[in-house]
Structures are given as structure tokens and as C-alpha cells.
N, C-alpha and C positions, 0 to 999 in steps of 0.2 A: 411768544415772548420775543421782544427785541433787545438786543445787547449794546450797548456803545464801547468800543475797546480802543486802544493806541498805546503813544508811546511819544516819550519823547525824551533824545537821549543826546548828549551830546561828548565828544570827543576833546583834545588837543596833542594833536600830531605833530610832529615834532620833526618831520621829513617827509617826503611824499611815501604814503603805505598803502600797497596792495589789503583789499579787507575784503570779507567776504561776512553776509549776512544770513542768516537764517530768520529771519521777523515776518514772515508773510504766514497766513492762514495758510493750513495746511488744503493741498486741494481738493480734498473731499470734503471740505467744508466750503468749497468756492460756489457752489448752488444756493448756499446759503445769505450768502453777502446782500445789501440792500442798499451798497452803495459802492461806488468803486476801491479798490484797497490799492493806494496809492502809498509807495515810499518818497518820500522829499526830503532831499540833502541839499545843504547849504553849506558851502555855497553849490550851485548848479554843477552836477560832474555827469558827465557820461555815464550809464550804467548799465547791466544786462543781466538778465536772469535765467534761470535755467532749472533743471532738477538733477538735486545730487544724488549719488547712491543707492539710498532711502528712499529717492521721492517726496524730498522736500524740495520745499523753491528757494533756491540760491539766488541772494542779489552781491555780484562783482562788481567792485570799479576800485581804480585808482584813486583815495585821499589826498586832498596838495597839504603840503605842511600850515599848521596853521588850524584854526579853529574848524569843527566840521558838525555837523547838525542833523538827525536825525528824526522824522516822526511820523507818524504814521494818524486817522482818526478813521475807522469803520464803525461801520451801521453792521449786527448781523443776525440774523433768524435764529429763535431756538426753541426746541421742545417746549422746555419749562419743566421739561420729569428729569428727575433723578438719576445716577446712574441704574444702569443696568442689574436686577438683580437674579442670579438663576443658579439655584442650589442642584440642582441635576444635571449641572454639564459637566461632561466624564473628561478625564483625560487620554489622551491617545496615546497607543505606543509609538515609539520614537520609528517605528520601521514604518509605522502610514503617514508619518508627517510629511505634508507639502515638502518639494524643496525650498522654497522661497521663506520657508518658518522655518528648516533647520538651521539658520544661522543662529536664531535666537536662542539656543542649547548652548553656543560656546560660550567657555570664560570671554571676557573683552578688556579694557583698561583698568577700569572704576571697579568691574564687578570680578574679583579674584576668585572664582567656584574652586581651585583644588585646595584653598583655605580653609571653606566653610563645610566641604561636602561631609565630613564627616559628623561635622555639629549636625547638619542640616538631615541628616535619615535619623541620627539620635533621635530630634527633636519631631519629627515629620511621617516616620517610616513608616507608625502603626495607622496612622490617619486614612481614611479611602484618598484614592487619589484622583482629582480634579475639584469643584467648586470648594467642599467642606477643605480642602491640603492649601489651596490658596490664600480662600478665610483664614484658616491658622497661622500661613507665615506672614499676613498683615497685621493679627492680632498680637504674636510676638512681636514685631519692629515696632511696632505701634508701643506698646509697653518698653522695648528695651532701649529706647533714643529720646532724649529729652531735647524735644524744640528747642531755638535761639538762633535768633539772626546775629549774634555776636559768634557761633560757635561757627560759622561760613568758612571753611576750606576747601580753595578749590581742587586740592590732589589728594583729599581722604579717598580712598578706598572701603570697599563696602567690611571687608575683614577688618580694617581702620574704623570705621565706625561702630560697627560691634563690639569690640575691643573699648572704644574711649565712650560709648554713648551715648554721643550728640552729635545733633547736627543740623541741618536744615532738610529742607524736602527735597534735595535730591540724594541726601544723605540715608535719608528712609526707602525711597524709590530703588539706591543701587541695592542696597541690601535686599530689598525684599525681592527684588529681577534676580541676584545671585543664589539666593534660596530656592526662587522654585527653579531655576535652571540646574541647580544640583540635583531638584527632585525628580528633575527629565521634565520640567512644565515648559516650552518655548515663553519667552518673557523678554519684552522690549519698554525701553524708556519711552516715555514723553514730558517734550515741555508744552506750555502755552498759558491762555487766558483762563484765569478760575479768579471770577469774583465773589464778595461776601451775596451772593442770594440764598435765599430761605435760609440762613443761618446769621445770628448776632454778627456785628461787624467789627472786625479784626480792626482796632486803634493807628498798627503798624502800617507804616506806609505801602501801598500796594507792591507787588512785585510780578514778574510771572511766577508759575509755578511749577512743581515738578509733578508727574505719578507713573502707572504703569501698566502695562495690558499682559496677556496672558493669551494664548492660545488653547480653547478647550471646546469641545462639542464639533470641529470644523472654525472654529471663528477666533475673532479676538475681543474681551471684555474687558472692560475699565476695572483697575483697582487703585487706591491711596493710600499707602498705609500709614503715612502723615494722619489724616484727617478720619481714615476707618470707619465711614459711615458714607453711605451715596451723596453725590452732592450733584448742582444745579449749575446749568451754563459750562460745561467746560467747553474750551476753541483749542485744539488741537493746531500748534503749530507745527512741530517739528516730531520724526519719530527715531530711532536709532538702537543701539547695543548699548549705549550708556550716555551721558552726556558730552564724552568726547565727539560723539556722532552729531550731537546738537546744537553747540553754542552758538547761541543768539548773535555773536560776532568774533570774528576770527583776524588777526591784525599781525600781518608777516614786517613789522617793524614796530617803531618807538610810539605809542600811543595812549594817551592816558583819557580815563573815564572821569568826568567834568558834572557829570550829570544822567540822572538815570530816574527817569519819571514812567508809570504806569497807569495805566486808565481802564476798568474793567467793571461798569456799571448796568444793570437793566433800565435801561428805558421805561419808564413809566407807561401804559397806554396812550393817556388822554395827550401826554407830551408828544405822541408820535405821531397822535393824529393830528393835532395842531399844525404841526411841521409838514404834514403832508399835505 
């Protein structure tokens, strides 16, 4: 299955502003691509990339004041299946975990654990612990947050969410990463590409999206507790401790959002063989 995905967004700066991106395919997805994944800014600015922290790909450059332009259009391969589903992966004790996955045990900004940890063994404790303890805490978020792109906060907190519940999809994602990290499950955010495939098509204007992986059996598996059912095409951009780690754009001055366009559709076959 082939995917078409982009973006196109645009700014008005107000000064020259250092910015820093996050909107590239995450690079284990870069085997994947079928066509170049080009960022283009308008006007033409210098720019340079790299990997942050995480091991995402960071695009840096100076903004001049003044209108600035955004967008990106790939071509990329995919399955076509499902997330992932596997009821027998156990959880580890926190003494074998890698070190590179003990990060994902700490509280972090978004996800407050000495909040919730209490709720979250009430709620979790008697559950076996890996695949059925993760199923449970996306079936509780899933049930306690009621969707709305109107209820968008960008400084709620996951203990904030739970408390007021609503939110949007990273509003569900922090919660549910701060749950099972109380329960000792390593859990990291992700954003990226999730289009309407095999499921009815969301009216609402596209966006990226949020969800969350887990560490269980040696590895790490997708979960949503948005959406609580496997889903089709996701692109993996960015991964982190919470969204702080991820945003799509980062703006060390006066900068205002003008425009903010999303594209994340499958290719049809016969449309892609024409083209080719």
C-alpha cells in the first residue's frame, strides 16, 4: 500500500526567529519513502538538520520577519495491516530493562506519575502485568476523556486531564504513557501521520496525530487510546517522554500560526501505477 502525506503550514514572524522543526519521517521509516522527503521554505533560507536526543530529525534555521511557508508532499510504503496485536507479551522487571528504555519510567512535563500513581495500582494492580494491564489502561482513557478539537490545551497535564476529561489525542496519549509508567511499563509518546484508512472518514479537517508505544516482551508496540482499536498507515514522526520532546515546531521568538494544512491519504493502486 502506498501513502501520500504532507503539510502545509505557514507562519507570520514578526522578527527574525530561530525555529526548530520536527516534521520529517521518523528514520526508521526512511526505507520506506518512494520519493524524496523534501522540506521547502519560502522564502529560500539556509537550513540544516540533524538528530535530537530522541533520534528524531531536527530541521534548524533562522526565519526573516515576514511571512514564512512551510510544506512538505511524500510518496511512502506500507504494510496495509493493522497495528500490532500480541496478548502474551509480559512485562519486564524494571532491574532487566535496557538502559536506553529506563528513561521512559520517569514522570516528565505533560505526564505528572506522583499524581496518578496512586489512582493507577487502585485501578491496575490486580490486572497480570504486560499486554492484558496496557489493554486496561487504554480502555479506561479511552472511556474517561471525551474527544473535541475545541477542548485543545496546550499545557493540560495528564493528572489535568483526568481530573477535567477532555481533550484531544495527545490529551489521551499523556494519560495513558503516565499510567502505565506508574505501573513500571516503560512508555513513550509519539506524533505523526494517521489517516482515515479502513475506517469511516473523520469530516474534521485532517491534523497529525497523537498515540503511544510501550515496552513489553524485549520491544516496543503501538497503542491509542484515542481511537482503542488497531489502525492502518501510521508514519511515525517524532518519539519522546511527552509532547514536550515533540513539537512539530519550536519558535524562540514572536511568531504566529497563519495556516496549518494536513495531507494523509492512500494512494489508490491503479493511481500509482499510472504515475509511474
Amino acid at each position: 500500500m502506498k501513502i501520500r502525506a504532507g503539510y502545509d503550514i505557514a507562519f507570520e514572524c514578526y522578527q527574525d526567529v530561530p525555529m526548530v522543526l520536527l516534521l520529517s519521517v521518523h528514520p526508521s521509516h526512511e526505507k520506506d519513502l518512494l520519493s524524496p522527503q523534501r522540506i521547502e521554505l519560502r522564502p529560500d533560507i539556509r537550513a540544516r538538520q540533524g538528530l535530537d536526543p530522541f533520534g528524531n530529525v531536527w530541521t534548524r534555521f533562522l526565519a526573516p520577519a515576514g511571512r514564512l511557508e512551510i510544506r512538505t508532499n511524500l510518496l511512502i510504503r506500507d504494510s496495509g495491516l493493522p497495528d500490532e496485536v500480541a496478548p502474551g507479551a509480559e512485562q519486564w522487571a524494571v532491574q532487566d530493562l535496557p538502559d536506553d528504555v529506563l528513561p521512559f519510567l520517569y514522570g516528565s512535563r505533560y505526564c505528572d506519575t506522583q499524581k496518578l500513581t496512586d489512582l493507577a495500582w487502585s485501578l491496575f494492580g490486580s490486572i497480570p502485568g504486560g499486554w492484558e494491564r496496557v489493554q486496561a489502561v487504554c480502555d479506561y482513557v479511552h472511556d474517561r476523556i471525551r474527544f473535541g478539537y475545541h477542548h485543545a490545551r496546550g499545557d493540560r497535564t495528564a493528572s489535568e486531564g483526568h481530573e477535567e476529561r477532555v481533550g484531544v489525542c495527545r490529551d489521551f496519549a499523556h494519560l495513558a504513557v503516565t499510567l502505565c509508567r506508574c505501573m513500571n511499563i516503560p512508555a513513550r509518546y509519539c506524533t505523526g501521520y494517521l489517516g482515515d484508512i479502513g475506517v469511516p472518514k473523520d469530516p474534521a479537517p485532517m491534523d497529525f496525530s497523537a498515540w503511544f508505544e510501550v515496552f513489553l516482551d524485549g520491544r516496543w508496540f503501538t497503542f491509542d487510546a484515542r481511537h482503542n482499536i488497531p489502525r492502518i498507515g501510521r508514519i511515525v514522526i517524532a518519539r519522546g517522554r511527552d509532547a514536550a520532546d515533540v513539537a512539530i515546531s519550536t519558535q524562540f521568538g514572536n511568531a504566529r500560526l497563519t495556516r496549518f494544512n494536513v495531507v494523509t491519504d492512500e494512494v489508490p493502486s491503479r493511481e500509482y501505477e499510472e504515475a509511474a
